[in-house]
N, C-alpha and C positions, 0 to 999 in steps of 0.2 A: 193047230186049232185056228180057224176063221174069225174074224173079226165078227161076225154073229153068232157065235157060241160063246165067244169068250167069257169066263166064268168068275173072273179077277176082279168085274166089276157091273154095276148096273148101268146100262143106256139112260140118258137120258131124252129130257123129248128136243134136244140140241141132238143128240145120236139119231134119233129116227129121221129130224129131218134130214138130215145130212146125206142119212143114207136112201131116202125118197127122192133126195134132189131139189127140196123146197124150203121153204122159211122156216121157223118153229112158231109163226102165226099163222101160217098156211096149217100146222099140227093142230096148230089150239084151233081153229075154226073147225076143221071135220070132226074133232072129237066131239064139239060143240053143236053139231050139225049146220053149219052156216049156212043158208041157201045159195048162196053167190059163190059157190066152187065147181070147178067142172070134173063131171063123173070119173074122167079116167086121171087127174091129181086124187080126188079123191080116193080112189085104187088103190093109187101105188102109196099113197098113204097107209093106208088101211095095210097095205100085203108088208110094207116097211114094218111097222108093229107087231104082224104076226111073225115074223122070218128073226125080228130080235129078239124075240118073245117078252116084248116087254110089256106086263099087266095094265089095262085099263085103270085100276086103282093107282100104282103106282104114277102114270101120270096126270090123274085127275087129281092127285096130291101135289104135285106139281104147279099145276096150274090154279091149283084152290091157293095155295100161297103165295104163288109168285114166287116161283123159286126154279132153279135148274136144276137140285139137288145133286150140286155140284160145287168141290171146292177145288181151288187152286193151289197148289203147293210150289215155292221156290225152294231147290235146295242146294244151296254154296258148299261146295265139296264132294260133290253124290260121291265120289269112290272110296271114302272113311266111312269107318265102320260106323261109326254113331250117329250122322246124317242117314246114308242107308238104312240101320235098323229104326231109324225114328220115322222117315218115311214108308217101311212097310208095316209097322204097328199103324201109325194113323189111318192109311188104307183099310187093316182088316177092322177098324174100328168106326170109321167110317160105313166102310160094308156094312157090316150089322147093324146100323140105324136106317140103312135104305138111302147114303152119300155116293156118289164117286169121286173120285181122284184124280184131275190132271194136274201134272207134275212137270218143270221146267227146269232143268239142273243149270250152274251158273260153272263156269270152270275158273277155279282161284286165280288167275292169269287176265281174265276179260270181265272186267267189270261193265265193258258195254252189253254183253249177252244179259244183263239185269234188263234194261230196258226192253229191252228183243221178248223175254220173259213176259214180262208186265202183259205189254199189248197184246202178245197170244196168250194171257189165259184172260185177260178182258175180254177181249174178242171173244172168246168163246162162253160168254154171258154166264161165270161161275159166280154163286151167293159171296163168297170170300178167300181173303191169300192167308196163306199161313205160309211163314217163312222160318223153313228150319235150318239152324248151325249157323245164323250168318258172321259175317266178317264186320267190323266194324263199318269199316269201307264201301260196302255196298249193303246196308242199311243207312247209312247216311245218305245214300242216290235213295235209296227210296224214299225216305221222307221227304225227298223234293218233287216225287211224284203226285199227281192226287188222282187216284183210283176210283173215291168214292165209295169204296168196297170197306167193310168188317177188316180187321187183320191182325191176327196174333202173332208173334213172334216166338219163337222155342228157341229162347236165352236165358240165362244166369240173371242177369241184371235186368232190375225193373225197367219198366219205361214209361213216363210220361201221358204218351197217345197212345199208346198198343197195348192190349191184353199179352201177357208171353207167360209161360209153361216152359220146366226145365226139372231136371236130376239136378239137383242142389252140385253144383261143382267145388264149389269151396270147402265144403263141410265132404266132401269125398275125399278130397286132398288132404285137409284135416287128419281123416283117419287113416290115411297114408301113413303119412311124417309121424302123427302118435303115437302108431305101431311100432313104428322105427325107434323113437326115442321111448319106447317101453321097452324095447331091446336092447338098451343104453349107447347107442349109436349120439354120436354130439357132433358129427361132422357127415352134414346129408344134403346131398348136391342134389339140383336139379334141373332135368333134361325136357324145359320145357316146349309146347306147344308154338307154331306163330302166336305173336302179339296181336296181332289185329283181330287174332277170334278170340268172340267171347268166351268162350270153355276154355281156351289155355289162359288167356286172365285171371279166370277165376283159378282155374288148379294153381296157378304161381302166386296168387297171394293167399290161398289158402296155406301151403308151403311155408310163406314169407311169414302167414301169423302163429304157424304153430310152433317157428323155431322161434320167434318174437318174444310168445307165451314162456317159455322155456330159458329165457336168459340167453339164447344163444344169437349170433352174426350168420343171416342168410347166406351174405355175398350176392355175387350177381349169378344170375341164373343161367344155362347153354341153351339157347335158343336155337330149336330145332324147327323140323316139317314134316311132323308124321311119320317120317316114313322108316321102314328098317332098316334102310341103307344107310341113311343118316346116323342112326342110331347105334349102326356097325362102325363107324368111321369115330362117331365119340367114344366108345368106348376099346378100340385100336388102340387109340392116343392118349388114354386115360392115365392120369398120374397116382397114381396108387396110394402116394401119400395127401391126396386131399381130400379126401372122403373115404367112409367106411359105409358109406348107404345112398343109394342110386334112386332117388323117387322118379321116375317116367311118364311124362303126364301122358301118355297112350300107349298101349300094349305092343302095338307094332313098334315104335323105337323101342321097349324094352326089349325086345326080343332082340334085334340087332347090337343093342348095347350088351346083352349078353356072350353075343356070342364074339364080339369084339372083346371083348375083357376073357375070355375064353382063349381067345388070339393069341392074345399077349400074354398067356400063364398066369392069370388070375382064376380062381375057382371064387364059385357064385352057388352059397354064400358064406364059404369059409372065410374069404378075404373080404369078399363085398357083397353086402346084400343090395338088393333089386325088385322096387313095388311098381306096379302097372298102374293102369287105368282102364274100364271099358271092359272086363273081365268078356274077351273074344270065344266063342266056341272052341277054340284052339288051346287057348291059354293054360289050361288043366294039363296040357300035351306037352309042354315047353319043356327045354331040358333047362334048369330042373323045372318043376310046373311051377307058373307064375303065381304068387301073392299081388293081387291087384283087387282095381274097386269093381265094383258092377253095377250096371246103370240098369234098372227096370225099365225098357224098352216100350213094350207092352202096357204097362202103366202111364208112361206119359204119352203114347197114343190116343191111351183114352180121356187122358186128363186137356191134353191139346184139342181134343174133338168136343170135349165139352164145350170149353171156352169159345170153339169156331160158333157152335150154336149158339151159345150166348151172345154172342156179337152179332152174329145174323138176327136178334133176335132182338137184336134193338139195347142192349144192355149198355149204360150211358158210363157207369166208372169201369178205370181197367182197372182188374183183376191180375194179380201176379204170383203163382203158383209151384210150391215146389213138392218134389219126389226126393224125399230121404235115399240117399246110397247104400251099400252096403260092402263092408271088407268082406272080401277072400282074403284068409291067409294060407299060402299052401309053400313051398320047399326052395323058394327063393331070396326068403329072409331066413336070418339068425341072428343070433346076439351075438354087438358088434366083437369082433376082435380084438382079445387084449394089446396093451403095445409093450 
């Protein structure tokens, strides 16, 4: 598909000029009919708009607001599932108000690539940044930035200066561990997330407060990285006798911690049960199928796109917003094993 069909998203009058060759004052003047432009700018003006197809209305809305109707998005991790899916619900929710979406991934390794971020989606004259999944660490570079720009953040924990939108994490982990000790499970380790993002924060002291609630000793947590290999390697070396319940603060390490405990002659969940996080299209699939949370994706696209408006929109207190989670429970827990 050519970059003028493309159907993922709307041109803006930044997209027309670009592909004219001219300003986006050079756009607003022929729409305007300026008299001080010459016929053949004018033109290619004009043939830019019709070859994008993009509506007279739509950019006279444009240009009636002062707006590029365009937001910018950073996302720290783009290759986990929960930044990914939160990025492409706020697109299709975006779309449907008549937004588009430029997006700048940051890779967990280069906290320089933030800056590099910034200035290209400034540069490219967007209403506001929304930044999803970030890391502690590079949210702190950005508040040393000043953009000038609206800017919501899609985190757990409030913030001071920033509007932020999230799936409640704490209260997901919560009904984790719950499940677990409604199963009489009293010794439930946890496989959690990096520290520095705020979503494995939140799942490990959700964790921390539900065994707290209960009279029991967390201990310390195995601090993981997402990934299933990691996840494979914890549960290799797992020791059998300190835990009877596995909480996984993300579905990809439970899969790998399953089939590491699998490795070693453990069955899952005769000997050990195993809760996820992120309820992945997969996860129904798992041998056995995974008991994890599930995050409404979809919902806080839209709840995230609200807030961008409102901040565009001039709204002077931040707002701090959550999305209820919800248990799966499917054939990777049981009640724990007697001793």
């Amino acid at each position: 598909m050519s970059e003028l069909t493309r159907g993922w998203q709307r041109p803006s009058i930044y997209d027309v000029a670009k592909h004219a060759g001219v300003s986006h004052m050079t756009v607003s003047r022929v729409l305007n009919d300026h008299p001080n432009i010459r016929d053949s700018t004018r033109q290619r003006v004009l043939k830019a708009i019709e070859e994008m197809n993009y509506t007279r209305s739509s950019i006279a809305r444009a240009l009636a607001t002062r707006r590029a109707m365009r937001i910018g998005v950073l996302v720290d991790g783009p290759v986990q599932f929960g930044p990914n899916s939160t990025l492409r619900a706020l697109e299709a929710a975006a779309r449907d108000v008549g937004y588009a979406i430029s997006a700048f991934s940051i890779d967990d390794d280069d906290d320089a690539q933030l800056d590099a971020g910034v200035v290209e989606l400034v540069t490219q004259g967007v209403d506001a940044l929304c930044v999803i999944a970030p890391r502690a660490s590079s949210l702190e570079l950005l508040r040393q930035k000043s953009t000038g720009l609206p800017t919501i953040v899609i985190k757990a924990e409030s913030d001071d200066v920033w509007h932020t939108a999230a799936v409640d994490q704490r209260s997901g982990a919560r009904l984790a561990v719950d499940h677990l000790l409604e199963l009489g499970h009293r010794r439930i380790a946890h496989l959690a997330g990096p520290l520095d993002w705020y979503d494995a924060r939140e799942r490990e002291q959700g964790w921390r407060e539900s065994l707290t609630a209960a009279g029991l000793d967390a201990g310390e947590a195995i601090i993981g990285d997402w990934t299933s290999d990691y996840g494979y390697e914890v549960g290799k070396a797992f020791d059998s006798g300190s835990a009877t319940a596995v909480f996984a603060a993300n579905d990809q390490m439970a899969l790998g911690l399953v089939h590491g405990l699998v490795d070693q002659g453990m069955r899952v969940p005769e000997d050990i049960s195993v809760v996820g996080f992120d309820d992945v299209p997969d996860a129904r699939h798992f041998l056995p199928p995974l008991t994890t949370v599930r995050q409404d994706f979809s919902a806080l696209g839209e709840l995230a796109l609200q807030l961008v408006i409102a901040a565009i929109d001039g709204e002077d207190h931040t707002r701090h917003d959550r999305i209820a989670p919800l248990l799966v429970v499917r054939s990777s827990t049981a009640p724990a094993p007697r001793d």
